[in-house]
C-alpha positions in Angstrom: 8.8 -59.6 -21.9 7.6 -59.2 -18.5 7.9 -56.0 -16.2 7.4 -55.7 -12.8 5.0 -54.5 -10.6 7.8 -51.6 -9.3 8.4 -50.5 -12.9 4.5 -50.7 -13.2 4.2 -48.3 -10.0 6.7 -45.7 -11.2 5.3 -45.6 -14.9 1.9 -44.7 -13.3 3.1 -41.9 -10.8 5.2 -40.2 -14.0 2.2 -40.4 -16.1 0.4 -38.5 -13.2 2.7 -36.1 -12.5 3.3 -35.3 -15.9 -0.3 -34.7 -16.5 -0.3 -32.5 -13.2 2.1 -30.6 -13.8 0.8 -30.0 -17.7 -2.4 -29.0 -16.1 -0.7 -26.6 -13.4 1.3 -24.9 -16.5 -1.8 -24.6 -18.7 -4.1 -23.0 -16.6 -4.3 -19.0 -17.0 -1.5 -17.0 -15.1 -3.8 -15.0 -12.8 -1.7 -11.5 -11.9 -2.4 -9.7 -8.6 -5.0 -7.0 -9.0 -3.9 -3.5 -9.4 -3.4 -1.6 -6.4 -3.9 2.2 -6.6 -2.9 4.4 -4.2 -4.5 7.4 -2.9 -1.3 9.3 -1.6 0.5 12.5 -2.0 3.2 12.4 -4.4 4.0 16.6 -4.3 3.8 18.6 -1.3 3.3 22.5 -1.2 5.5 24.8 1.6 2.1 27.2 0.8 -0.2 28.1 3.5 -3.1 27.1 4.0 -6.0 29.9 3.9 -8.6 27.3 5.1 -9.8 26.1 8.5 -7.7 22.3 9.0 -9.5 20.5 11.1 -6.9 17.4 11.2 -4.2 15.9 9.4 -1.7 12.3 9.4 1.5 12.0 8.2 2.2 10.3 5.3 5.5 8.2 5.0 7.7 8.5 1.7 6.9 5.1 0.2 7.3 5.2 -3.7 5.5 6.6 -5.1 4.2 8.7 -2.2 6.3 11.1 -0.8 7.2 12.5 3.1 4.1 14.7 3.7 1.7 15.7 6.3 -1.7 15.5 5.2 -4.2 18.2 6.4 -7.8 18.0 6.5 -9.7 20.7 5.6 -13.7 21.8 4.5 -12.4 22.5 0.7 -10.3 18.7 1.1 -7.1 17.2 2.0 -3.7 19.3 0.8 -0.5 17.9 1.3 2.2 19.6 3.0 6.0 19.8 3.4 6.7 18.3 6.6 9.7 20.4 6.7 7.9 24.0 6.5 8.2 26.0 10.1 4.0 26.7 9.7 3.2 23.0 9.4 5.9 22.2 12.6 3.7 24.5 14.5 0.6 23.6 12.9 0.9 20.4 14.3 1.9 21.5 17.3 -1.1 23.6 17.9 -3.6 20.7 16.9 -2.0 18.6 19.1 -2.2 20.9 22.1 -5.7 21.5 21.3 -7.0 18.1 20.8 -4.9 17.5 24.3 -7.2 20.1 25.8 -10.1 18.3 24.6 -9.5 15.4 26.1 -9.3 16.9 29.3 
């Protein structure tokens, strides 16, 4: 029995794909590294008794929450961006830093 030379050709790509694709599936599933975040996930409506010498905000993606982040000698405290002292807080380090740049 006699094939021919297109059966020949297909035999030959299966066998390599099949060993391609057993080597593909055999190799070690590599996860993504774990990515921690450094965020706030509370915030405080406190004052703060320390001099803040800046702050961001901090947008409410899980599992970080809405906050503005103040800067401070003793460290970074999170705030509720809702609390009438941080509104003006931020208000009066904007105006200042304005001034500065003046």
């Amino acid at each position: 029995m006699h094939r021919s030379p297109k059966f020949s050709s297909f035999a030959i790509i299966m066998a390599f794909m099949t060993i391609g694709i057993a080597v593909v599936l055999a190799a070690p599933y590599r996860r993504p590294t774990k990515i921690t975040t450094d965020c706030c996930e509370k915030v405080s409506k406190a004052r703060i008794p320390y001099a803040i010498t800046g702050y961001k905000r901090q947008n409410p993606l899980k599992p970080c929450v809405d906050a503005v982040i103040f800067y401070t000698d003793k460290g970074q405290i999170c705030s509720d961006p809702e609390a009438r002292w941080v509104e003006k807080k931020i208000r009066e380090l904007t105006t200042l830093d304005q001034d500065l740049k003046i």
